[in-house]
N, C-alpha and C positions, 0 to 999 in steps of 0.2 A: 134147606141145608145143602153144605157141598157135598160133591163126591171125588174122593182124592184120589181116585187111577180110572178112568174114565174109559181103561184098556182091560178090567179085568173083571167086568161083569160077567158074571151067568145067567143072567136071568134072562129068559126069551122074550120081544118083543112080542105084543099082538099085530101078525101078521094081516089081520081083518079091520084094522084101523089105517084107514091112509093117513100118513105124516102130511102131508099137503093141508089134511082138512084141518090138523091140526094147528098148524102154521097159520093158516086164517084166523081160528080163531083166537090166537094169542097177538092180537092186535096189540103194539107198543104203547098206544095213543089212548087203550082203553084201561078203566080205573080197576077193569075183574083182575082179579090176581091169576095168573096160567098156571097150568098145571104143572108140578114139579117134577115131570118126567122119570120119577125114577126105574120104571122098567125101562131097560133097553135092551137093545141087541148086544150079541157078543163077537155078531159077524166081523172080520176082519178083511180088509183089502187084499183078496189073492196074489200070489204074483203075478207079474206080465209074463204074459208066454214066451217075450225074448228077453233075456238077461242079457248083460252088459258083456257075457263072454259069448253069443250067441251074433253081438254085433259082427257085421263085413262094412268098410268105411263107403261111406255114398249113398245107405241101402235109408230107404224108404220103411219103417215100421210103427206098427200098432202099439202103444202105449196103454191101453189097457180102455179103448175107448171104441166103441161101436159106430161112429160118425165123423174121426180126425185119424190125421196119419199126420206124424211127425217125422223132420229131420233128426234122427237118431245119432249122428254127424255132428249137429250142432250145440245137439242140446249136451253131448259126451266134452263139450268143452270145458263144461264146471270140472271136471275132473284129467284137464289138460297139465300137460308138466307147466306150462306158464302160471299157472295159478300156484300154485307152491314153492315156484320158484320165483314169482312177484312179492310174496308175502313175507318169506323168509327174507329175501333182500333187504325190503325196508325193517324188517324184527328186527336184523342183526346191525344197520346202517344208524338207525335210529339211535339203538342205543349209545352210540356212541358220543363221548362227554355229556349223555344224559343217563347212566347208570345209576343208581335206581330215576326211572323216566321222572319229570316234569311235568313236559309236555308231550301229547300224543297225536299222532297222526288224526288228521281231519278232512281235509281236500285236497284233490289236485287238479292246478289250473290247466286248461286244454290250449292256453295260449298266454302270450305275455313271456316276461324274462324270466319266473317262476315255473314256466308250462313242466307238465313232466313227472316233478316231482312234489311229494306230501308235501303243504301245509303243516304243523305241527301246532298245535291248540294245546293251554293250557290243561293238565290235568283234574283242574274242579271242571272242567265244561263235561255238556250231557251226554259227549258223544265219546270218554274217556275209555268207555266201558267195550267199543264194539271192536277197536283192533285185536287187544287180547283174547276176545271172544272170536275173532276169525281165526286166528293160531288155535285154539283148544276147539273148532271145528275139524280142521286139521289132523287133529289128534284124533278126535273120533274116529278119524276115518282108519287113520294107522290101526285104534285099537280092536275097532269091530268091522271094517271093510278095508280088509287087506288087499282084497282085490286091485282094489283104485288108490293103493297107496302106495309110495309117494306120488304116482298118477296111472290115471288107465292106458295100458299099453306098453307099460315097461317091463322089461325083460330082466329078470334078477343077475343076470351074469352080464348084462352090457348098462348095468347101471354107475353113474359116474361114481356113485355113493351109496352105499347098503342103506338097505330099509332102517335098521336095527342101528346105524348112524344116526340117521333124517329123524328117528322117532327121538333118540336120546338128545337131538338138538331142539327139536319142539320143547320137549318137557324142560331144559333150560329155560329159552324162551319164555314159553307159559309160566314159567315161577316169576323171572325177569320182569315183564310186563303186567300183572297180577297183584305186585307186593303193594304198590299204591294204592290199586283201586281196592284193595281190600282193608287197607286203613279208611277206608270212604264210610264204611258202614253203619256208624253213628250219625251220618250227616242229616239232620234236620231242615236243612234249609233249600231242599228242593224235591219236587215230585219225581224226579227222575232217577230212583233207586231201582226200579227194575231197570231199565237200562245199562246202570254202571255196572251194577253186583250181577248179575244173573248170566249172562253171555260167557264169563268165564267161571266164577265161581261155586254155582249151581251146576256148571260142568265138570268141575274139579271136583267135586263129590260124588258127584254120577259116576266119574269116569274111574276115580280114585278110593274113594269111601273115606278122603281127607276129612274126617269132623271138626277140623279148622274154620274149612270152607261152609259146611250145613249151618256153624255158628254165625260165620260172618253172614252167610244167608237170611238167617232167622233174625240177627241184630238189623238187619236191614230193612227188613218187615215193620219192625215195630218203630223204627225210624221213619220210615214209611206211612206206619198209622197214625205216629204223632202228629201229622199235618190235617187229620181229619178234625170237622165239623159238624158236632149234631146237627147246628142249628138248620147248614146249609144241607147237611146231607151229603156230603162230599168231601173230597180230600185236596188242602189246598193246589194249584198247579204251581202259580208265581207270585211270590210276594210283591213285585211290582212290574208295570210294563210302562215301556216309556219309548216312544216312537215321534216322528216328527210331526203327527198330529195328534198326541196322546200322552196324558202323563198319570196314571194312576200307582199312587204308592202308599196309600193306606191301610195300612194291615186292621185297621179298628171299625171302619168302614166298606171295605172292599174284600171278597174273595175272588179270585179268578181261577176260573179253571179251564183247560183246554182240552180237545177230542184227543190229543196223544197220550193223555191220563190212560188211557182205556187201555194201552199197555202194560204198564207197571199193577196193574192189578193181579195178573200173573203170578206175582210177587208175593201176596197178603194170602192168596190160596194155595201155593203151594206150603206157607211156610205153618197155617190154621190146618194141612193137613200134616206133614211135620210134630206139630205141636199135639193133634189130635184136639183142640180148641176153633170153636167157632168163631170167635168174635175178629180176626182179620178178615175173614170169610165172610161175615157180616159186613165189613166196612164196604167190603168190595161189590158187594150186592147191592147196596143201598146207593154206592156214589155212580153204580153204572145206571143204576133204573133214575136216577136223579138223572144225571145227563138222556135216557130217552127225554123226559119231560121240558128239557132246557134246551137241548143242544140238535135236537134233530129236526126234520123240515119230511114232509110230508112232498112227492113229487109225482108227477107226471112224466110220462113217458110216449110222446107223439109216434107212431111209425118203429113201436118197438114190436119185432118179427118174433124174437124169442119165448114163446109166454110158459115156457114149464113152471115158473115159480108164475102163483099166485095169488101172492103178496104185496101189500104195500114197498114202492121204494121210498128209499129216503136219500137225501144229503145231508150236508150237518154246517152249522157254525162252526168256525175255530176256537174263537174265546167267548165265554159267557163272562159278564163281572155280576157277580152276586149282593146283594146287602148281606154283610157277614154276620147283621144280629137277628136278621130277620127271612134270611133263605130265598129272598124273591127276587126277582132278574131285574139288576138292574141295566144291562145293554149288553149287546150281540158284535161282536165284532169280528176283524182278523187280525195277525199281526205278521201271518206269513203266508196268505194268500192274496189276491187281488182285491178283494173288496169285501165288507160284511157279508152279502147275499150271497156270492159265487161259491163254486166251489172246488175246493183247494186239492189236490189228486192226492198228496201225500196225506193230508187231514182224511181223507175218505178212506185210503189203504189202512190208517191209525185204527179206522173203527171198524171195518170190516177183519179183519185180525183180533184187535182185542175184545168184539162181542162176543166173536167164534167163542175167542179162548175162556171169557165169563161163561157162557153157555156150558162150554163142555167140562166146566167145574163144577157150576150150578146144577145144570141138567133145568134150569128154568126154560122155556122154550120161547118167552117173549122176550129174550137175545138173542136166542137164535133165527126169528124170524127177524128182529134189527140185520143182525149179518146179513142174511140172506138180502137183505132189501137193500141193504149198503152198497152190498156187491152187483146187485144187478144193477145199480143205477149208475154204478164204474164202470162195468160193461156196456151198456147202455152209450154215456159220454163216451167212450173208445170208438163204439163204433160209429154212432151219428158227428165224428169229429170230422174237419174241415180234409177234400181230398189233399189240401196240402201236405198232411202228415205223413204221406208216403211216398216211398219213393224208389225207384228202379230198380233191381239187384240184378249188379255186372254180368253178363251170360247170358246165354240160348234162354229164350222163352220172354214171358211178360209177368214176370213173378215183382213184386212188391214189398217191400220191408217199413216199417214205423206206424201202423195203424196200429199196433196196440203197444206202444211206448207213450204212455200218457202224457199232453202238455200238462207243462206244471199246475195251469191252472185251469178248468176246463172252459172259463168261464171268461178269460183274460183275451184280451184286445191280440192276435197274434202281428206282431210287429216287423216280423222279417219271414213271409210265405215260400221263400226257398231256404230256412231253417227255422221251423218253428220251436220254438224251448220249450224244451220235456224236460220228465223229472223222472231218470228211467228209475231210481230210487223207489217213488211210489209205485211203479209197473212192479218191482220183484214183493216190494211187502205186500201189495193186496193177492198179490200170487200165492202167497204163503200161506193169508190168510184165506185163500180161497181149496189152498190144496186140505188143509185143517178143515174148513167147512165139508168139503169133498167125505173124509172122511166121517164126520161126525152123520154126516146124511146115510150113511154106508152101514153105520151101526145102528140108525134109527130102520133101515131096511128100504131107505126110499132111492134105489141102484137111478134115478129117473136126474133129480136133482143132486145124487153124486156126482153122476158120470158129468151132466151141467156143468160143475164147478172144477172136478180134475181136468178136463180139458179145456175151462176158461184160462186155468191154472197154467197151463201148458203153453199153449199158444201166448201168452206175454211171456212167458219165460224163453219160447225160442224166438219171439221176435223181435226182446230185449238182448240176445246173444247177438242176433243175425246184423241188431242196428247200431249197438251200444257196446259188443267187446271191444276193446284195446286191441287195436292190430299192432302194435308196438310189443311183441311179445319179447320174453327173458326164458331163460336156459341154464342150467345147471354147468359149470365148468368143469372139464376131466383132471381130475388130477390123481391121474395114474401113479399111483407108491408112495401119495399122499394123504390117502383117505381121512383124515383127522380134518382138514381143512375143506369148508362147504363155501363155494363162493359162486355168486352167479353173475350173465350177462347177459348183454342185448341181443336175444337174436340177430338182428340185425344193426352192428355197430353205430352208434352214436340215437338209436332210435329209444328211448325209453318213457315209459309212460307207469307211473306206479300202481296205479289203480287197475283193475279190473273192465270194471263197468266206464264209459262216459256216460255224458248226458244226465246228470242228475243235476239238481237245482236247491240248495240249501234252503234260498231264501230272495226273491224278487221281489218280494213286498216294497210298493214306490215309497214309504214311511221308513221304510228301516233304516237303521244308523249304519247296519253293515250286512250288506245288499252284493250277493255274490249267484251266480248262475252255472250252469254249461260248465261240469267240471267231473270228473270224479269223487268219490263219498264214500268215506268210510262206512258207511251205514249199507248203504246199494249192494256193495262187496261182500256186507256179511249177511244182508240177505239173500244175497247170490247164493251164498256156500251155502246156507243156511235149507234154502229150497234143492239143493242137489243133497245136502245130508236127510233130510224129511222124505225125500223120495227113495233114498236105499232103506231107510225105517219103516215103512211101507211097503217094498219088496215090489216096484216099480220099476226098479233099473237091478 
C-alpha cells in the first residue's frame, strides 16, 4: 500500500539495520516481493549552516556536504533578477493576440532567423503544462520565500516595482496561462497528464486551497487510469508511433509504453491519497514493477571509483511495444534516443526521478533500489564521458566546465569534439531526481548514500549553471511614478535570449520527422526553478 505524506511519519527507524543491506536484497530482477518498508525515519534535512542571508558574493561554501564545496555565487543565480524578469517577459509577450493562449511556449533556437526567441507549440502538446508551472514556481517563492523574491539581493526601497505589485501580476498570469490547461483534464488520449495538470494546478491548490484545481487534479487521475491495462499491466504511453523507419498504429494489437510514463505516476498517488482510495495507487504500482521487468537492463560499470551504493546499475529502453491482449514484449526500441541499446540521458533522468517519486509513495524499497541504480549509472556515464566534454573556464587557474552536462545521448556517435550536444535538460531532471533520492536516503537514516546523491545533485546543478545559463540576461525597467506598468529589457541592448538554460536537445533521434537540438526548453527551465524551489523546502539555501 501507499503512504500519502512521506514527511510526517513518527515512527523510528531501526537504527541497527543498515539500508544498504537492505538495498541488496530488494533486488528489481528478482521474483521475492521486498519489504514494504513501512517503518521509517522522521529525520529531516537540517539546515546548511550558511543561509542565503549569510552569503558574501565570490565566497566559497559548504552546502551541507562533508566532501564538496560549492560556488554559492553560482548556484544563487536560480534566484537572480534575470530569471523573473525572463519569465515575465515572455508571460506577458506571449499573451498577446493569444488571450486565452493556444499555443504555448516550447523552445528556443541558439541560432538561425528564429534564434532568441520561444518557439510556441500547440497547446494539446506534452510540454503545454510546464510554462505555466514555471510562473506558479514563481509564486511559491513570493508566497513562502520572501527572501528571494522577486530575486535574492533586492533592496525593497530601490526596487523598480513592489513586491506586492510583481506578486499581484504572477497571480494574473498564472490564472492567464492555466485556464486551458485546466480544460485538458478529461483528456484520454495521452499519458502525459501528470505533466500538463500538475506543475500548475496541484500548485494552485497547495498554494491557494482553490478546490477548483484539487478537482481538475483528481479528474486527471482517472483520466489517467483510463489508459491502463490489466492485461499488460501498464498504462498505455502512445497510441501510435510512426518515425522514418517505424510505423506502429494498432491500438488492438500494440501497447507502447515509454520510461517518461514513470512520471505521471506522481499523478495516480497523489490523487488515491486525496481520494483516500487505493486503486490509482495500485495502477501505479503495478505499471512501475511492470517496467522493471520490460524496460530495464542490468549494467556494468568498468573503472567505477565510487562504490558507496552497492547495488545493481541499470539503463533502460525508451520504448517497449507490448502484445496488448497478451502483455508480452513484443520489441525494444527508441524513438528519441540514438539507437534501441544506448542510452538516452533524458530517458535515464525520466526513471531515476520517477522511481524515487514511486518509492517514496510506495515505501516499496525495490524502487528504490531501481533509483539508486539509475542514478549511479548517470553518474557513472558523466563521468567516464569523452575529455571532450569539457572545457576551459575564462580566468586564473585550470578550472573546467561541462563534465556533468550530459551528452544527449551517452551512447551516440559525438559528431563535432569542439561542441559535443548535450541535453543540459536531462542534467537538471536527474538532479532533482537525485536531490529527492538524497532525501528519501536521509529519512531511511543512511546520511552515507544521502550526502552521495545531494552532492551528485549539486555539482550538475552548478556545472549546468556555469556551462549552460544564458549570458544574454533581462532587467526589469524603472519606471519611476509609474509603478502599474511592469516591462522588461536586455541587459544588454539588442542581446536577448528567452530561455534560461541552453544546451538542451528535445530530440536527435536520425528517424524523427521533427528533429531539433542545441536550444533552450521549456522543460530544462522548470526544472531549473524547480531544483532551486526543492532546495529552500529542504532548508539548503
Amino acid at each position: 500500500m501507499f503512504t500519502s505524506d512521506i514527511s510526517t511519519s513518527t515512527q523510528p527507524h531501526d537504527s541497527t539495520v543498515l539500508v544498504q543491506e537492505t538495498l541488496d536484497k530488494a533486488s528489481p530482477m528478482s521474483s521475492e516481493e521486498s519489504k514494504d518498508g513501512s517503518e521509517r525515519s522522521a529525520l529531516r534535512t537540517p539546515p546548511s549552516d550558511t543561509s542565503v542571508s549569510d552569503y558574501q558574493p565570490g565566497e566559497m561554501v559548504k552546502l551541507r556536504s562533508p566532501d564538496e564545496s560549492y560556488n554559492m555565487e553560482k548556484l544563487l543565480e536560480m534566484f537572480s533578477e534575470t530569471i523573473i524578469a525572463k519569465t515575465l517577459r515572455v508571460a506577458i509577450e506571449a499573451l498577446e493576440k493569444n488571450n486565452p493562449p493556444t499555443v504555448y511556449p516550447e523552445f528556443v533556437p541558439q541560432k538561425g532567423h528564429d534564434s532568441g526567441k520561444y518557439i510556441l507549440r500547440d497547446a494539446n502538446f506534452w510540454t503545454c503544462g510546464f510554462f505555466p508551472g514555471s510562473l506558479y514556481l514563481l509564486r511559491e517563492r513570493a508566497v513562502k520565500y520572501p527572501r528571494v523574491f522577486p530575486y535574492l539581493g533586492h533592496e525593497k526601497d530601490n526596487l523598480p516595482y513592489s513586491s506586492s505589485l510583481l506578486r499581484q501580476k504572477l497571480i494574473s498570469l498564472c490564472k492567464d496561462w492555466t485556464g486551458p490547461v485546466e480544460a485538458m483534464q478529461s483528456r484520454t488520449d495521452t499519458h502525459d497528464m501528470g505533466f500538463i495538470i500538475q506543475p500548475s494546478l496541484r500548485k494552485d491548490w497547495e498554494l491557494t486551497g482553490n478546490e477548483k484545481s484539487l478537482q481538475a487534479v483528481l479528474t486527471a487521475a482517472k483520466s489517467l487510469a483510463s489508459r491502463y491495462s490489466p492485461a499488460v499491466g501498464a498504462i498505455r504511453s502512445w497510441d501510435v508511433l510512426s518515425q522514418a523507419n517505424v510505423s506502429i498504429t494498432s491500438m488492438t494489437q500494440d501497447f507502447l509504453v515509454i520510461v517518461d510514463s514513470m512520471m505521471n505516476l506522481d499523478l495516480l498517488f497523489y490523487a488515491s491519497s486525496h481520494l483516500s482510495d487505493p486503486t490509482y495507487a495500485e495502477i501505479a504500482i503495478t505499471h512501475a514493477k511492470t517496467l522493471i521487468k520490460s524496460d530495464l537492463r542490468p549494467e556494468t560499470a568498468p573503472g567505477r571509483t565510487d562504490t558507496r551504493y552497492k547495488g545493481t546499475l541499470y539503463s533502460h529502453y525508451h520504448v517497449v511495444n507490448f502484445d496488448a491482449k497478451t502483455g508480452e514484449v513484443k520489441e525494444r526500441r527508441t524513438a528519441q534516443g540514438y539507437s534501441a541499446e544506448s542510452t538516452w540521458a533524458r530517458g535515464q533522468a525520466w526513471g531515476i526521478f520517477g522511481y524515487t517519486q514511486t518509492y517514496n509513495w510506495s515505501r516499496d524499497k525495490e524502487f528504490l533500489s531501481v533509483a539508486c541504480g539509475m542514478a549511479e549509472y548517470f553518474l557513472w556515464r558523466l563521468e567516464t564521458s569523452p575529455a571532450c566534454v569539457e572545457r576551459p573556464i575564462a580566468g586564473p587557474g585550470s578550472s573546467t566546465t561541462g563534465r556533468y552536462v550530459p551528452l544527449w545521448d551517452f551512447d551516440a556517435p559525438i559528431e563535432d569534439e569542439s561542441n559535443p550536444l548535450r541535453d543540459s535538460s536531462a542534467g537538471v531532471i536527474a538532479a532533482n531526481g537525485m536531490l529527492l533520492l538524497s532525501q528519501s536516503m536521509t529519512e531511511l537514516g543512511d546520511e552515507i548514500l544521502a550526502e552521495r546523491y545531494r552532492s551528485a545533485a549539486m555539482k550538475i546543478v552548478t556545472d549546468t549553471l556555469e556551462f549552460s545559463l544564458s549570458t544574454e540576461k533581462a532587467r526589469f525597467v524603472d519606471h519611476t511614478g509609474t509603478p502599474e506598468k511592469i516591462e522588461v529589457e536586455d541587459a544588454v541592448t539588442g542581446q536577448r535570449f528567452d530561455a534560461i538554460l541552453k544546451n538542451a536537445t528535445a530530440n536527435h533521434n536520425s528517424n524523427d520527422h521533427d528533429r531539433y537540438s542545441d536550444h533552450g526548453l521549456v522543460y530544462a527551465d522548470y526544472y531549473l526553478l524547480e531544483f532551486g524551489n526543492q532546495l529552500l523546502r529542504m532548508g539548503l539555501l
